[in-house]
N, C-alpha and C positions, 0 to 999 in steps of 0.2 A: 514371364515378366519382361517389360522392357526397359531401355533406358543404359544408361552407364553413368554410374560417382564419376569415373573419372574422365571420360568425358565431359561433363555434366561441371567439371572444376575446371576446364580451359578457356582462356581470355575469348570476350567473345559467343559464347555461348549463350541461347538466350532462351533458353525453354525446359523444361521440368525435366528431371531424370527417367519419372517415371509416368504414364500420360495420365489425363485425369478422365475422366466420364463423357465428359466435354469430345475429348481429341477422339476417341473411340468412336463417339458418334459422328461425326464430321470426317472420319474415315469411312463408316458406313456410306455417309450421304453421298461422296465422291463416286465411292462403288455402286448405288442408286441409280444416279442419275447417269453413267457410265454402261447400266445395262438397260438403261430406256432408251437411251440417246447413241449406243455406240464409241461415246468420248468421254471426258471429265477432267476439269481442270478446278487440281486443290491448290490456294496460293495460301500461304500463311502470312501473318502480320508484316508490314513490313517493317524494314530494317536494313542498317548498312552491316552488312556482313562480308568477308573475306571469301574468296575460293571452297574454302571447305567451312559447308554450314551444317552442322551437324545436325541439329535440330531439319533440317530440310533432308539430309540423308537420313535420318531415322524414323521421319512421317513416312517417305516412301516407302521405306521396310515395313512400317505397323502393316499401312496399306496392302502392299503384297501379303503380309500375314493374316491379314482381316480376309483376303479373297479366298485364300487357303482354307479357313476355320469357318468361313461361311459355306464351304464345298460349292464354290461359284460351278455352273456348266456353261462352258462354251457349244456353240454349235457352230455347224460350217459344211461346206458341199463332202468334205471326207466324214464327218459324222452329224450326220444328220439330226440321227437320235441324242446329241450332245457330250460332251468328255466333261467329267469333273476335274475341273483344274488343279496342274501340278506343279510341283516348284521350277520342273523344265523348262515349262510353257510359259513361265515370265521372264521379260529380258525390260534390267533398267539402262536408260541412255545415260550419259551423263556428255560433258562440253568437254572436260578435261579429263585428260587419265590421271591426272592424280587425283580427284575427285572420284572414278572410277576404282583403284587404290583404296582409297576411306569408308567406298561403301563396301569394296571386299569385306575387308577388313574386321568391319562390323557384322558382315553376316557370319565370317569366320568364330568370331567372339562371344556375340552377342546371338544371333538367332540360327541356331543349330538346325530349324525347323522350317529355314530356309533354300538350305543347302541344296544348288540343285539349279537356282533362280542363275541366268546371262548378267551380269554387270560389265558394262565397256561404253565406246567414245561413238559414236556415227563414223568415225575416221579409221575404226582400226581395221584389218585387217580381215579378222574373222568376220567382223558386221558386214564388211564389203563383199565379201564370199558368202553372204548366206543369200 
């Protein structure tokens, strides 16, 4: 299940606790068109939002989940024959580390089944070292 009540209760917040049919599929399509193309870019409604938007750090989470439960395969010159993707294997950027922070946070919380996935800044440290 996804979502959080009490996220879901803070000023600001502007998208459903828990997703509907709709967001599901439009996670699908992002992942779609990401393995035809190589890239994908999901933007949501817009809106003035603050630093930490929840609903934006929680699409990304579905997404990485959807790639998981669809058992995406990656391939590349080390495996040719392709890798089913794992929580290792995804690394989310964020601008801010406090933004970085919030998505911990929620996968600590909220998606057990994440554990595993890189959240951090293009700025930090460990990104700059890999």
């Amino acid at each position: 299940m996804f979502g959080s009540v009490a996220l879901a209760e803070q000023p600001g917040w502007r998208g459903r606790p828990y997703p509907s049919a709709a967001a599901a599929r439009a996670g699908d399509e992002v992942i779609e068109h990401a393995a035809q193309t190589g890239w994908a870019l999901f933007e949501l409604p817009a809106r003035i939002t603050g630093q930490h938007d929840i609903e934006a750090f929680q699409t990304v989470l579905r997404i990485a989940e959807r790639l998981l439960a669809r058992r995406a395969t990656t391939t590349c010159e080390e495996n040719p024959e392709g890798h089913v993707l794992q929580p290792g294997d995804i690394a989310i950027g964020t601008a801010h580390r406090s933004q970085a922070h919030h998505i911990r946070a929620l996968l600590a919380c909220q998606y057990p089944q994440l554990h595993g996935v890189t959240v951090d800044t293009a700025n930090s440290k460990a990104a700059n070292s890999a």
